[in-house]
PyMOL Python script that loads the backbone (N, CA, C, O; Angstrom):
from pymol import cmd

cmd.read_pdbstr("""\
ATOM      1  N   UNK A   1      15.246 -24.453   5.864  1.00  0.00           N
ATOM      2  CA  UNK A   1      14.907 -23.046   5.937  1.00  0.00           C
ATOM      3  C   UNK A   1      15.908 -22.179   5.180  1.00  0.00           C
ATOM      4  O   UNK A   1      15.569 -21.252   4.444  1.00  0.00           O
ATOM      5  N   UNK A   2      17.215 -22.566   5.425  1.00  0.00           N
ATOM      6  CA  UNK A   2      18.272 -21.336   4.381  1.00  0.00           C
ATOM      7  C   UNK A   2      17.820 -21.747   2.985  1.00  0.00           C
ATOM      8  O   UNK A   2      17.957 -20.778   2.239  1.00  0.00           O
ATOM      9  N   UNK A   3      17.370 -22.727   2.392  1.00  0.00           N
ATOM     10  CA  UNK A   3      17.080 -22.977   1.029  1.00  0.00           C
ATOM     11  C   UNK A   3      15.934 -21.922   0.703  1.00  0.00           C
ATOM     12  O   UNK A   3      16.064 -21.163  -0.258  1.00  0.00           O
ATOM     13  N   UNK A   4      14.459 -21.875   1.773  1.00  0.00           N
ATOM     14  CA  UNK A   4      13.884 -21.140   1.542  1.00  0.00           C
ATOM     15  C   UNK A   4      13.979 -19.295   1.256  1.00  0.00           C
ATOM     16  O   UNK A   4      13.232 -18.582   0.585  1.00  0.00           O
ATOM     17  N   UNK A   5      15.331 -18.901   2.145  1.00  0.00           N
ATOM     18  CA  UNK A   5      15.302 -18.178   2.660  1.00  0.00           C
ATOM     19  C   UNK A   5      16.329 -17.451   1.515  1.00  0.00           C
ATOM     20  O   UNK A   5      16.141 -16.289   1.154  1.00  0.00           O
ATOM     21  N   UNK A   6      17.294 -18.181   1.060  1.00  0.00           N
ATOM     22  CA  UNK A   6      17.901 -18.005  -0.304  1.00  0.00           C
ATOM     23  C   UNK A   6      17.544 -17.551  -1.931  1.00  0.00           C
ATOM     24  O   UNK A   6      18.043 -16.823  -2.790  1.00  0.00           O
ATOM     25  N   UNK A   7      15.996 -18.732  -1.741  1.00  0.00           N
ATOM     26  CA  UNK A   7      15.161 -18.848  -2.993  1.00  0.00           C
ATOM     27  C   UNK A   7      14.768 -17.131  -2.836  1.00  0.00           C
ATOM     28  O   UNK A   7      15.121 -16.324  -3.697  1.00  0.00           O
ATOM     29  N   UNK A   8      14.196 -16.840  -1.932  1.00  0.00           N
ATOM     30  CA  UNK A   8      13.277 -15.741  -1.707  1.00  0.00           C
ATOM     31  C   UNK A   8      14.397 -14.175  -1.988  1.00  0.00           C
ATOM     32  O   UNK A   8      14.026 -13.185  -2.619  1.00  0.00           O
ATOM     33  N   UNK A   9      15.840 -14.352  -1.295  1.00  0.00           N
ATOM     34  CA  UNK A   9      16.408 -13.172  -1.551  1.00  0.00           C
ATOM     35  C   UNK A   9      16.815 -13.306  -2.908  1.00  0.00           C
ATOM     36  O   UNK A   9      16.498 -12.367  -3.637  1.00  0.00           O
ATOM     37  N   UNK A  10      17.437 -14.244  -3.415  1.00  0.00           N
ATOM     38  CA  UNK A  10      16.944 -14.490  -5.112  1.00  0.00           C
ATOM     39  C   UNK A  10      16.300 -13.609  -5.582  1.00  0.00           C
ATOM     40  O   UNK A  10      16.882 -12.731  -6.218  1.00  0.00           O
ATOM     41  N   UNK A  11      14.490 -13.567  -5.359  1.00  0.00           N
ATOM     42  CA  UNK A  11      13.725 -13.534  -6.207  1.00  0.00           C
ATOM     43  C   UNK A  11      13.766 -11.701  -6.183  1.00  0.00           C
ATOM     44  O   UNK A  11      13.747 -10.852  -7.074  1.00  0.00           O
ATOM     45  N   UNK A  12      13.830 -11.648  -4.727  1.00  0.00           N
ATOM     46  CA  UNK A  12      13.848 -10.093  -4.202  1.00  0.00           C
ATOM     47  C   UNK A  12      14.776  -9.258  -4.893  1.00  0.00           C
ATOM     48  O   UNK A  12      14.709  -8.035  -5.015  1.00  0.00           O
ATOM     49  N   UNK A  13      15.875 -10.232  -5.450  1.00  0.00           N
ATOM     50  CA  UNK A  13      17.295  -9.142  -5.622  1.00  0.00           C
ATOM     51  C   UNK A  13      16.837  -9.056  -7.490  1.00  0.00           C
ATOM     52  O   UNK A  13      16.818  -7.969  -8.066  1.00  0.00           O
ATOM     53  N   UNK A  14      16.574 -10.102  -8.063  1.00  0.00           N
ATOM     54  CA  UNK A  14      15.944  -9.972  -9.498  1.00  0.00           C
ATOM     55  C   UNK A  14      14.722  -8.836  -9.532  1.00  0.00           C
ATOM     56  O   UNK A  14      14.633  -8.048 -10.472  1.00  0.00           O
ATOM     57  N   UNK A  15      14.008  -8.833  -8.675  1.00  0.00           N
ATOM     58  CA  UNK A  15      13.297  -7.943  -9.043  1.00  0.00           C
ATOM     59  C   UNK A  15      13.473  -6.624  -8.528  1.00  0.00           C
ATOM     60  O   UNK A  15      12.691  -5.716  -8.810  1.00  0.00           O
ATOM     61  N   UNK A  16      14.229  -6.513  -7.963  1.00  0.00           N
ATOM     62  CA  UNK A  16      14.657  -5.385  -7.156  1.00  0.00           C
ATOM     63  C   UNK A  16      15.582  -4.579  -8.506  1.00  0.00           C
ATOM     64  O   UNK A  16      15.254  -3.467  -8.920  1.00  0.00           O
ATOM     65  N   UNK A  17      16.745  -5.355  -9.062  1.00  0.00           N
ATOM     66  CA  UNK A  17      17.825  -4.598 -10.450  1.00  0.00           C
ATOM     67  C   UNK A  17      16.433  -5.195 -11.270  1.00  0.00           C
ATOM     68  O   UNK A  17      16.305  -6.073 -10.417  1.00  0.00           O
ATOM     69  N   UNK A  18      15.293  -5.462 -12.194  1.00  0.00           N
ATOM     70  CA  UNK A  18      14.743  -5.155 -12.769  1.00  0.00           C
ATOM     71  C   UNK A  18      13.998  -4.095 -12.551  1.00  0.00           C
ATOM     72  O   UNK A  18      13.772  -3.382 -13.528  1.00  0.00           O
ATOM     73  N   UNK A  19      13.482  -3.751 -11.363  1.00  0.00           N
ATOM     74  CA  UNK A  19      12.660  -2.383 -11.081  1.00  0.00           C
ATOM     75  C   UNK A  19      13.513  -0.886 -11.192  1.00  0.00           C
ATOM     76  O   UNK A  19      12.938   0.203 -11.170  1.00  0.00           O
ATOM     77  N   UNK A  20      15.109  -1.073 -11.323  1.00  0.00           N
ATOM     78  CA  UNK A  20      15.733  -0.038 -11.495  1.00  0.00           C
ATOM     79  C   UNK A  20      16.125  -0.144 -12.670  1.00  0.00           C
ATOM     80  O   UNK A  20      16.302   1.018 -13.037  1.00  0.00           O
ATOM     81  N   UNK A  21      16.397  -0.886 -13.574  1.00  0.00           N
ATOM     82  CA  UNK A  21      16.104  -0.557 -15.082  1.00  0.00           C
ATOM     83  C   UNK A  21      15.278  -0.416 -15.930  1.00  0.00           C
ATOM     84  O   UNK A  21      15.509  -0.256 -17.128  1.00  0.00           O
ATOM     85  N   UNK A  22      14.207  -0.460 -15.399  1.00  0.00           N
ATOM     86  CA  UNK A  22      12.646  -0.101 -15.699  1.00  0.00           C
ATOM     87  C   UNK A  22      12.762   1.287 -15.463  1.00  0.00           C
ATOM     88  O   UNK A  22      12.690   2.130 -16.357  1.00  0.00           O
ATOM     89  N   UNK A  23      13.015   1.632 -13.780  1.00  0.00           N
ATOM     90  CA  UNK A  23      12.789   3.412 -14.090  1.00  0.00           C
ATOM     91  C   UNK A  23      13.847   4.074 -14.724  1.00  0.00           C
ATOM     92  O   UNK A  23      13.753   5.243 -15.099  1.00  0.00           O
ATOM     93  N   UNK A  24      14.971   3.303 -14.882  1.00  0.00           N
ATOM     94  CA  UNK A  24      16.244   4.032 -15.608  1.00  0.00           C
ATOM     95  C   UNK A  24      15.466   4.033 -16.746  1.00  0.00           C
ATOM     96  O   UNK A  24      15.018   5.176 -16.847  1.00  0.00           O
ATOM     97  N   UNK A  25      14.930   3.099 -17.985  1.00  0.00           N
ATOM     98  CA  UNK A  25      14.515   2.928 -19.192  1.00  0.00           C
ATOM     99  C   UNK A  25      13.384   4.291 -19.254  1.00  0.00           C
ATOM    100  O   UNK A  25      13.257   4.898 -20.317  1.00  0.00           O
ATOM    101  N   UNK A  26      12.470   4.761 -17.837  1.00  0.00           N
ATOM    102  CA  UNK A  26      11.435   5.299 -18.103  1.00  0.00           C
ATOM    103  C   UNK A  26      12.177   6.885 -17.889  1.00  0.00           C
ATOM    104  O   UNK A  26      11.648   7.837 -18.462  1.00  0.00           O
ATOM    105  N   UNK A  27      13.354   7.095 -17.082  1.00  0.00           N
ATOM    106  CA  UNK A  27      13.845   8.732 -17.078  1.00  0.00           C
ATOM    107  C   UNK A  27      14.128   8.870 -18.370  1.00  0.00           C
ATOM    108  O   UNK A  27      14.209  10.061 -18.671  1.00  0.00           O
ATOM    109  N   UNK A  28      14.348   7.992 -19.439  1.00  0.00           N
ATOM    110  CA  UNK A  28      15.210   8.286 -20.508  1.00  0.00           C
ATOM    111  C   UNK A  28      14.171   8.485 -21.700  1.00  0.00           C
ATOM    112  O   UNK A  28      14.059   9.259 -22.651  1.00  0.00           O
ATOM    113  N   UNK A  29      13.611   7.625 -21.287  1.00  0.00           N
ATOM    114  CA  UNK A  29      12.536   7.923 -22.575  1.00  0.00           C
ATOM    115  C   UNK A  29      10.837   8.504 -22.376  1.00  0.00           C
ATOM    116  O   UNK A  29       9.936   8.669 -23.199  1.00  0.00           O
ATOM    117  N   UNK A  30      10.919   8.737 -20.703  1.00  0.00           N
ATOM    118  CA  UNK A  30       9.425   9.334 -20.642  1.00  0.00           C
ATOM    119  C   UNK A  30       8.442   8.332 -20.274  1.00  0.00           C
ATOM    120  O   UNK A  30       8.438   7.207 -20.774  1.00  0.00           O
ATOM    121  N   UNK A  31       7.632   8.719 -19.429  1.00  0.00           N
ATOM    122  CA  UNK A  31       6.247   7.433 -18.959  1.00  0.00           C
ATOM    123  C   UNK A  31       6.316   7.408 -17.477  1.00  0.00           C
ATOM    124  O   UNK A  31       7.234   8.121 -17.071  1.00  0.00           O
ATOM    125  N   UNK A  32       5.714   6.882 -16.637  1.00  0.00           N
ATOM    126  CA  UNK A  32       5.434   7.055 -15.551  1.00  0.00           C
ATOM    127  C   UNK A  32       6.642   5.788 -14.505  1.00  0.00           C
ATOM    128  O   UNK A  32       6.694   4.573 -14.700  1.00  0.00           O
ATOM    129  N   UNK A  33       7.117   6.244 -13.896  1.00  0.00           N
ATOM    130  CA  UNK A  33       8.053   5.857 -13.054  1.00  0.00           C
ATOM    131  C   UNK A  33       8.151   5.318 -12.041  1.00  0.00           C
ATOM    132  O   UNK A  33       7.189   5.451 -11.284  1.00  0.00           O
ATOM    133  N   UNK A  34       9.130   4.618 -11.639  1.00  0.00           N
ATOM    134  CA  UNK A  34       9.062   3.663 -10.575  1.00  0.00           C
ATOM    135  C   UNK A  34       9.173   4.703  -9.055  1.00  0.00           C
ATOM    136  O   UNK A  34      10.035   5.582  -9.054  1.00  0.00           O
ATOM    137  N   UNK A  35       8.591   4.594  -8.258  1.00  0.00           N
ATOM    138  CA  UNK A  35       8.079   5.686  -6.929  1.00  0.00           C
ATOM    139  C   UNK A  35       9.649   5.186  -6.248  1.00  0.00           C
ATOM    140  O   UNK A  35       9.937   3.999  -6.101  1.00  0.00           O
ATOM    141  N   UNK A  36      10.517   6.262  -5.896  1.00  0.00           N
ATOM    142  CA  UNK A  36      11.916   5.762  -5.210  1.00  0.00           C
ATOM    143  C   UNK A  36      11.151   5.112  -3.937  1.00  0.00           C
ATOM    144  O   UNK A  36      11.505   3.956  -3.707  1.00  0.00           O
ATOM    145  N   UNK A  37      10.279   5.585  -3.169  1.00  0.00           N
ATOM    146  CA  UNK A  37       9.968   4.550  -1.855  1.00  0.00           C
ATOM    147  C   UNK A  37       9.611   3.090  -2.426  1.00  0.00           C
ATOM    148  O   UNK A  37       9.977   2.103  -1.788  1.00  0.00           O
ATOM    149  N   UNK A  38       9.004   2.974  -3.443  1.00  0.00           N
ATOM    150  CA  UNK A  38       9.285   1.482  -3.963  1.00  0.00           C
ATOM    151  C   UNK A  38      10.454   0.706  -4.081  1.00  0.00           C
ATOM    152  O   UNK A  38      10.599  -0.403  -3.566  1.00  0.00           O
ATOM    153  N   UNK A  39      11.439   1.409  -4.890  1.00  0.00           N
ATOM    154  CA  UNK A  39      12.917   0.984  -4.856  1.00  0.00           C
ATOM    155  C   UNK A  39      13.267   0.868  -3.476  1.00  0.00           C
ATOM    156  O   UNK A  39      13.526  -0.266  -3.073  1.00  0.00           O
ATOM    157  N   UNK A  40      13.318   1.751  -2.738  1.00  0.00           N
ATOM    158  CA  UNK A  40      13.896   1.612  -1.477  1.00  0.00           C
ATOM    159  C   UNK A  40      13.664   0.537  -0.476  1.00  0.00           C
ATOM    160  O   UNK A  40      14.522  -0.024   0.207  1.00  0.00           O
ATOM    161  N   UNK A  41      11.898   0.253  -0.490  1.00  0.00           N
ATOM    162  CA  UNK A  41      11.321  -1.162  -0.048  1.00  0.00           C
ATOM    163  C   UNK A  41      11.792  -1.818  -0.222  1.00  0.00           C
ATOM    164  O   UNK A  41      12.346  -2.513   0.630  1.00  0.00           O
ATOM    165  N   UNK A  42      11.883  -2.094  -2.249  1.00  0.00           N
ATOM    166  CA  UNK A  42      12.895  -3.614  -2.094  1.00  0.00           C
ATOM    167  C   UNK A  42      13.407  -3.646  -1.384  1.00  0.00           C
ATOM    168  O   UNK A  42      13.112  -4.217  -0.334  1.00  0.00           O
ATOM    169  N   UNK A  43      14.876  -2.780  -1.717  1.00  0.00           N
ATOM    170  CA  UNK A  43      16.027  -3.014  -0.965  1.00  0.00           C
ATOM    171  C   UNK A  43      15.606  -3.322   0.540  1.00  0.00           C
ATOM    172  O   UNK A  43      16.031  -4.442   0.824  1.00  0.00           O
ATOM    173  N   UNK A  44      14.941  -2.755   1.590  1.00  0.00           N
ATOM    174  CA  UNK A  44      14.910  -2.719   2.403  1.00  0.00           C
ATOM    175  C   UNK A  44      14.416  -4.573   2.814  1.00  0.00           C
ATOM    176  O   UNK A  44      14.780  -5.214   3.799  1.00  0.00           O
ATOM    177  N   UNK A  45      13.623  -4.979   1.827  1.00  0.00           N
ATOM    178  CA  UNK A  45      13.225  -6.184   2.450  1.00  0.00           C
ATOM    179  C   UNK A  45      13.873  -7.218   1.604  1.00  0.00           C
ATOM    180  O   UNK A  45      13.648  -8.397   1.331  1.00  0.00           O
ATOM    181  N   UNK A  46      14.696  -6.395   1.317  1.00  0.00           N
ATOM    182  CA  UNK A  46      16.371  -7.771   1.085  1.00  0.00           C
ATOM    183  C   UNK A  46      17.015  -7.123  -0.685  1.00  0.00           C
ATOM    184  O   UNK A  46      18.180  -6.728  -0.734  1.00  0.00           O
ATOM    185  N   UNK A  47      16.777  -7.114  -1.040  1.00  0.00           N
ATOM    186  CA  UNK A  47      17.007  -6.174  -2.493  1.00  0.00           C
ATOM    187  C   UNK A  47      17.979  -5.329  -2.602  1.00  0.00           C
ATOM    188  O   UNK A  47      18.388  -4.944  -3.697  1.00  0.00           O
ATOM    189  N   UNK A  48      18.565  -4.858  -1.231  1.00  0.00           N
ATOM    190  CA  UNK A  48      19.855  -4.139  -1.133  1.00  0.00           C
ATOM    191  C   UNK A  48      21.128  -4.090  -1.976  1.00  0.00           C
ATOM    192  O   UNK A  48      21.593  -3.087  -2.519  1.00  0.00           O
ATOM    193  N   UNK A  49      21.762  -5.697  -2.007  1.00  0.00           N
ATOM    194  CA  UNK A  49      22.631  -6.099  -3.077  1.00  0.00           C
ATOM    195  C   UNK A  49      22.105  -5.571  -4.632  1.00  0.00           C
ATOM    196  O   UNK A  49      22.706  -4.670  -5.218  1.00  0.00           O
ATOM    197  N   UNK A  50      21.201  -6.085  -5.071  1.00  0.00           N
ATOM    198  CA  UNK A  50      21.067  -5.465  -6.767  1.00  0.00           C
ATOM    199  C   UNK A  50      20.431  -4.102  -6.699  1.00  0.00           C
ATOM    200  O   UNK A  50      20.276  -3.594  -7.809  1.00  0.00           O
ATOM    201  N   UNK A  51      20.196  -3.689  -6.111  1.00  0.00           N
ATOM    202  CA  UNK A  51      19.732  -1.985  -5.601  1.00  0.00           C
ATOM    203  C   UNK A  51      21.121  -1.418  -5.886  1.00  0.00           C
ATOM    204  O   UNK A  51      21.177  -0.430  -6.617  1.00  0.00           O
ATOM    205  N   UNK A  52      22.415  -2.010  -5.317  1.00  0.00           N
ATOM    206  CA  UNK A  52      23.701  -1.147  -5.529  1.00  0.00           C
ATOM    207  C   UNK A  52      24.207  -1.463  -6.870  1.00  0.00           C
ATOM    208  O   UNK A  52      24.581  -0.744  -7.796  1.00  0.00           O
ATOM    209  N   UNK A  53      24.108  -2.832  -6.710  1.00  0.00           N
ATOM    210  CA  UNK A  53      24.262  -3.302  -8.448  1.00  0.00           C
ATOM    211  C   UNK A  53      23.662  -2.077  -9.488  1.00  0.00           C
ATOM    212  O   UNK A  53      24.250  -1.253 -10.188  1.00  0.00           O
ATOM    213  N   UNK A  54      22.911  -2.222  -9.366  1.00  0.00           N
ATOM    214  CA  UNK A  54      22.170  -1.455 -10.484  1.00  0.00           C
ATOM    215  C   UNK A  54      21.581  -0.078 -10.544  1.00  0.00           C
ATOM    216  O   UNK A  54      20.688   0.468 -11.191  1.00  0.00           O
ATOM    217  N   UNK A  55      22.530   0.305  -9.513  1.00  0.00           N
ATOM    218  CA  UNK A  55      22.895   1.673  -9.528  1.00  0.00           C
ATOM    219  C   UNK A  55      24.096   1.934 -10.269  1.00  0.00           C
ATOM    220  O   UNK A  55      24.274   3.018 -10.823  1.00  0.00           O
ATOM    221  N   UNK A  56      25.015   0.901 -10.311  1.00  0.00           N
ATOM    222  CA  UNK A  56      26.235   0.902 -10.902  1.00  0.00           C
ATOM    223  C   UNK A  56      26.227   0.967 -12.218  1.00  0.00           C
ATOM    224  O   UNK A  56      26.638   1.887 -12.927  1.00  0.00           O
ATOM    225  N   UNK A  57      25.601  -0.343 -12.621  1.00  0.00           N
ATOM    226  CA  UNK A  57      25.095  -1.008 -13.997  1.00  0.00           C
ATOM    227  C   UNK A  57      24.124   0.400 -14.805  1.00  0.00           C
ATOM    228  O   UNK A  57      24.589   0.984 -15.783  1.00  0.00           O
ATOM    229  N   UNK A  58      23.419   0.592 -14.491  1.00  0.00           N
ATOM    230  CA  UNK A  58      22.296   1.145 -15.547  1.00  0.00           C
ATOM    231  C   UNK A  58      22.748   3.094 -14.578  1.00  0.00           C
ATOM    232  O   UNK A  58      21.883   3.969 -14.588  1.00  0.00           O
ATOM    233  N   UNK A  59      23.782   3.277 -14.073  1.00  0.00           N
ATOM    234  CA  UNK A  59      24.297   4.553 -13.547  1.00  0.00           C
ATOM    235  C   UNK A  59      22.914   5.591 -13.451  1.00  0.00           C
ATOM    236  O   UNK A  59      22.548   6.592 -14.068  1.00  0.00           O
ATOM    237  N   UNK A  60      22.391   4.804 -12.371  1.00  0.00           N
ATOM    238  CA  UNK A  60      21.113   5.405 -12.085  1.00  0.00           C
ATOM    239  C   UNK A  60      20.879   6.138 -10.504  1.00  0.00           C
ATOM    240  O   UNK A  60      21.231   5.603  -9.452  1.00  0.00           O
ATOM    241  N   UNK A  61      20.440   7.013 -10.577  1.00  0.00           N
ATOM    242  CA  UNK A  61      20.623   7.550  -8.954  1.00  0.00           C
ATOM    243  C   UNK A  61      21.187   7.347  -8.526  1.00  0.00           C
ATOM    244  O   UNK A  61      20.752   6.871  -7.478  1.00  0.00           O
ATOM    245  N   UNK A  62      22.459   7.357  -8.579  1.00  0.00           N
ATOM    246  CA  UNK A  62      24.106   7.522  -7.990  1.00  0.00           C
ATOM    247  C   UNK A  62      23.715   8.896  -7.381  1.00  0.00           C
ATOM    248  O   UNK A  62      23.750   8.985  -6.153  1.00  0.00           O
ATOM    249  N   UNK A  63      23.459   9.645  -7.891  1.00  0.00           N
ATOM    250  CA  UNK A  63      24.356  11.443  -6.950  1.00  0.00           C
ATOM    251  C   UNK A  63      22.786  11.565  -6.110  1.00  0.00           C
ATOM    252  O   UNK A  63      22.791  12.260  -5.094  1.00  0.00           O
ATOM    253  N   UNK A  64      21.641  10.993  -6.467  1.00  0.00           N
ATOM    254  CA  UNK A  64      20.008  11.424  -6.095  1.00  0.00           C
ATOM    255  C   UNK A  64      20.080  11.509  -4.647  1.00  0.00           C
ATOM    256  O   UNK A  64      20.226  10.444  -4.046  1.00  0.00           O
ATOM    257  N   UNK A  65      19.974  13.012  -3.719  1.00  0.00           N
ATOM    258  CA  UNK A  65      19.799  12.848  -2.726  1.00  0.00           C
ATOM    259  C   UNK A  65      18.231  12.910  -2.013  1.00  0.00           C
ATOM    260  O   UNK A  65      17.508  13.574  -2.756  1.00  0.00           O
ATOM    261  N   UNK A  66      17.643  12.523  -1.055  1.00  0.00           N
ATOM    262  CA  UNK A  66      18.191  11.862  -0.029  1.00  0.00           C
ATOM    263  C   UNK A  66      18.009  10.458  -0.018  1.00  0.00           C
ATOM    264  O   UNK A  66      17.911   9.727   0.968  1.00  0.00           O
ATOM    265  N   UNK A  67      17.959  10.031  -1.732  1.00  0.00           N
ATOM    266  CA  UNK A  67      17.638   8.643  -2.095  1.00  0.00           C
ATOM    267  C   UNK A  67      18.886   7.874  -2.141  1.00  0.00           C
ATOM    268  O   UNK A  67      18.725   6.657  -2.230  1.00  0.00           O
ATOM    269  N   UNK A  68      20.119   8.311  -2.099  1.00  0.00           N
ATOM    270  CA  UNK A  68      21.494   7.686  -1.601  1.00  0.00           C
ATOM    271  C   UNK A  68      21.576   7.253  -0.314  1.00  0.00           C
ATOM    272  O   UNK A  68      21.672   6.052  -0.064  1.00  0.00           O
ATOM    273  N   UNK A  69      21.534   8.576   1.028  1.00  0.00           N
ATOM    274  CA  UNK A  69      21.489   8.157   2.079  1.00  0.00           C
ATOM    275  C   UNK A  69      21.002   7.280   2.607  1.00  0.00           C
ATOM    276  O   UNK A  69      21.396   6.387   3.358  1.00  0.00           O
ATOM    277  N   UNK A  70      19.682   7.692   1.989  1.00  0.00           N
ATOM    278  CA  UNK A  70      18.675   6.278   2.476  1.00  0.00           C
ATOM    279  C   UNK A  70      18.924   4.790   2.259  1.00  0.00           C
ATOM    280  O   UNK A  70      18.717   3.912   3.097  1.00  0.00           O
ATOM    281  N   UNK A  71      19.202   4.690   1.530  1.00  0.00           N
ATOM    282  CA  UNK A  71      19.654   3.482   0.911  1.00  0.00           C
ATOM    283  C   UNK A  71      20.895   2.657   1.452  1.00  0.00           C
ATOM    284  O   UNK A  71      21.095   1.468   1.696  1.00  0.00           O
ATOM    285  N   UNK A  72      21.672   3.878   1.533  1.00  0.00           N
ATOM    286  CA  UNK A  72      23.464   3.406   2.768  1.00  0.00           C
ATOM    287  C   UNK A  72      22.866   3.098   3.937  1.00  0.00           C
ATOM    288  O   UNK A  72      23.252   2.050   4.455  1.00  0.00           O
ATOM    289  N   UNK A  73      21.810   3.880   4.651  1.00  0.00           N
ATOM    290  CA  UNK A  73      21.216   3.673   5.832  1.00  0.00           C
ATOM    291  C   UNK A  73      20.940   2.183   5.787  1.00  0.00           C
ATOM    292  O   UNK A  73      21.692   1.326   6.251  1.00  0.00           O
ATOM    293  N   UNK A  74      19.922   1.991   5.252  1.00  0.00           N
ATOM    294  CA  UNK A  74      18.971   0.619   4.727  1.00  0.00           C
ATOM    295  C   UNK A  74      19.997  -0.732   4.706  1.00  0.00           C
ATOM    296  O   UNK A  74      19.524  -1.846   4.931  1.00  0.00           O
ATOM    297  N   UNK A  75      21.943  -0.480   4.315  1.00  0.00           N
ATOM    298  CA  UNK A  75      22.428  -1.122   3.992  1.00  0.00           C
ATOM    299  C   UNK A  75      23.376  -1.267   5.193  1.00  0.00           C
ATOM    300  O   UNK A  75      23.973  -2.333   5.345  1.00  0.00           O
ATOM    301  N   UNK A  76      23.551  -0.218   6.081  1.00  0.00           N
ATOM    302  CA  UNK A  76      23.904  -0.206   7.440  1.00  0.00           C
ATOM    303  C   UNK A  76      23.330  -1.283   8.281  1.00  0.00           C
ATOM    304  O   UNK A  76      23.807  -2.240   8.890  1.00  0.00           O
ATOM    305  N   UNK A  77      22.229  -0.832   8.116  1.00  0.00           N
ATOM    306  CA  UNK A  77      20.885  -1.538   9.109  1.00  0.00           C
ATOM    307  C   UNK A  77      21.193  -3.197   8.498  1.00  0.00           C
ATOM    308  O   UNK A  77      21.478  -4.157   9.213  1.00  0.00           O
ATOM    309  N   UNK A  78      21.072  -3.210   7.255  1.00  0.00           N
ATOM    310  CA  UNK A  78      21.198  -4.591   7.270  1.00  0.00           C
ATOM    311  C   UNK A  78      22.506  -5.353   7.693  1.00  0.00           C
ATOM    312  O   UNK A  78      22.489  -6.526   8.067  1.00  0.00           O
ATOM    313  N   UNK A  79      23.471  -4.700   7.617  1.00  0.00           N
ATOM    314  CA  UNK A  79      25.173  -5.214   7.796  1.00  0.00           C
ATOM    315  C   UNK A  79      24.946  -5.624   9.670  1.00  0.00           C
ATOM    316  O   UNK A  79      25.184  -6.726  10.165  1.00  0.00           O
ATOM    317  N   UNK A  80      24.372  -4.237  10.517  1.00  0.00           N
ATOM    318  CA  UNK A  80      24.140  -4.748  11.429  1.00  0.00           C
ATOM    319  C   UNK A  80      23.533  -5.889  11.999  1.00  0.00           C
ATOM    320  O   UNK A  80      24.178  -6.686  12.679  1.00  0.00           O
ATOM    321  N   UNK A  81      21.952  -6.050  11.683  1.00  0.00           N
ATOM    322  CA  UNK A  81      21.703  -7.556  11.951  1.00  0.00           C
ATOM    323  C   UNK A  81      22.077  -8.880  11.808  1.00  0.00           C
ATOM    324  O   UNK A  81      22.109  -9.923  12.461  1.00  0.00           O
ATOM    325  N   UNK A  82      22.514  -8.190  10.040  1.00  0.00           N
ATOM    326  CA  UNK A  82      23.954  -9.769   9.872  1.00  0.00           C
ATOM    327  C   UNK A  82      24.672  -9.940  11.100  1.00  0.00           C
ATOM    328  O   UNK A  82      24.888 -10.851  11.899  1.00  0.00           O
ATOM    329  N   UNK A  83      24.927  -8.880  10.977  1.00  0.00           N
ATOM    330  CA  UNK A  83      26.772  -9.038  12.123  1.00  0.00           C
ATOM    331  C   UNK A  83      25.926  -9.094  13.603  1.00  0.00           C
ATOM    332  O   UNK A  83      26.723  -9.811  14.206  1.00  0.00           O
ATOM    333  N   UNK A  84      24.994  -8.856  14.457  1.00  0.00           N
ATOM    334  CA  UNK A  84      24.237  -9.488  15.444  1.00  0.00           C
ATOM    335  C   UNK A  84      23.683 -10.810  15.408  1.00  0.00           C
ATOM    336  O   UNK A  84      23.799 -11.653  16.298  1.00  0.00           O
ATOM    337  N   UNK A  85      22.862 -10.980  13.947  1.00  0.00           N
ATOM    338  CA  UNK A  85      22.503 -12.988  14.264  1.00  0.00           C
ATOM    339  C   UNK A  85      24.156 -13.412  14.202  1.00  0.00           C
ATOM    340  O   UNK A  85      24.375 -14.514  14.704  1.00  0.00           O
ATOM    341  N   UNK A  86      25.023 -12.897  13.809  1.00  0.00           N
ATOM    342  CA  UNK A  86      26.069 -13.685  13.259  1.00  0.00           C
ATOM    343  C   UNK A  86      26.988 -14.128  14.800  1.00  0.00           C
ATOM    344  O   UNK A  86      27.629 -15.152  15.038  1.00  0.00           O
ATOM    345  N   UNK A  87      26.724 -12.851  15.710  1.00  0.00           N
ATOM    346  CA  UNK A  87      27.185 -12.834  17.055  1.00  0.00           C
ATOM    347  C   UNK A  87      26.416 -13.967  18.141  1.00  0.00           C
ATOM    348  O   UNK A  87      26.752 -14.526  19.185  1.00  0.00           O
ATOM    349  N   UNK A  88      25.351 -13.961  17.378  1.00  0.00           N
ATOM    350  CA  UNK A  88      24.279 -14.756  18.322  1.00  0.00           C
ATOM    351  C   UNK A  88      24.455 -16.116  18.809  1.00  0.00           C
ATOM    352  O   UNK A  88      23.591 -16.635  19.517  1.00  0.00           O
TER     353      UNK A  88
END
""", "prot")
cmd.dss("prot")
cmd.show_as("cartoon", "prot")
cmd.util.cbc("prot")
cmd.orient("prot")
């Protein structure tokens, strides 16, 4: 099961920093954009890690509020359950 479970945040976290250099590529040059509640999903269903990545990388919605908070939230929430199964 961690093999599975690895493969999958893998795939989540690749597509998660490709979906933010896609809308970084599309603020810059125009065309229809990636919906931040999309971005945020990823992250939310594991995408968190390259969500910050590539906020860094492609210096994309760094200052965007309340699409920062949300996102620290999202990354709260996840630190917690770590650190609860981890207690378990």
């Amino acid at each position: 099961m961690a093999a599975e479970v690895a493969v999958y945040l893998l795939i989540v976290n690749v597509l998660t920093f490709l979906a933010f250099g896609h809308d970084k590529q599309r603020a810059i040059g125009g065309g229809r954009r990636v919906p931040e509640a999309r971005l945020l999903g990823l992250a939310l269903i594991g995408g968190s890690p390259a969500a910050l990545l590539a906020r860094q990388v492609f210096r994309h919605k760094t200052r965007k509020q309340p699409f920062s908070t949300i996102l620290l939230l999202i990354v709260a929430l996840q630190a917690g359950v770590l650190a609860a199964l981890a207690l378990r």
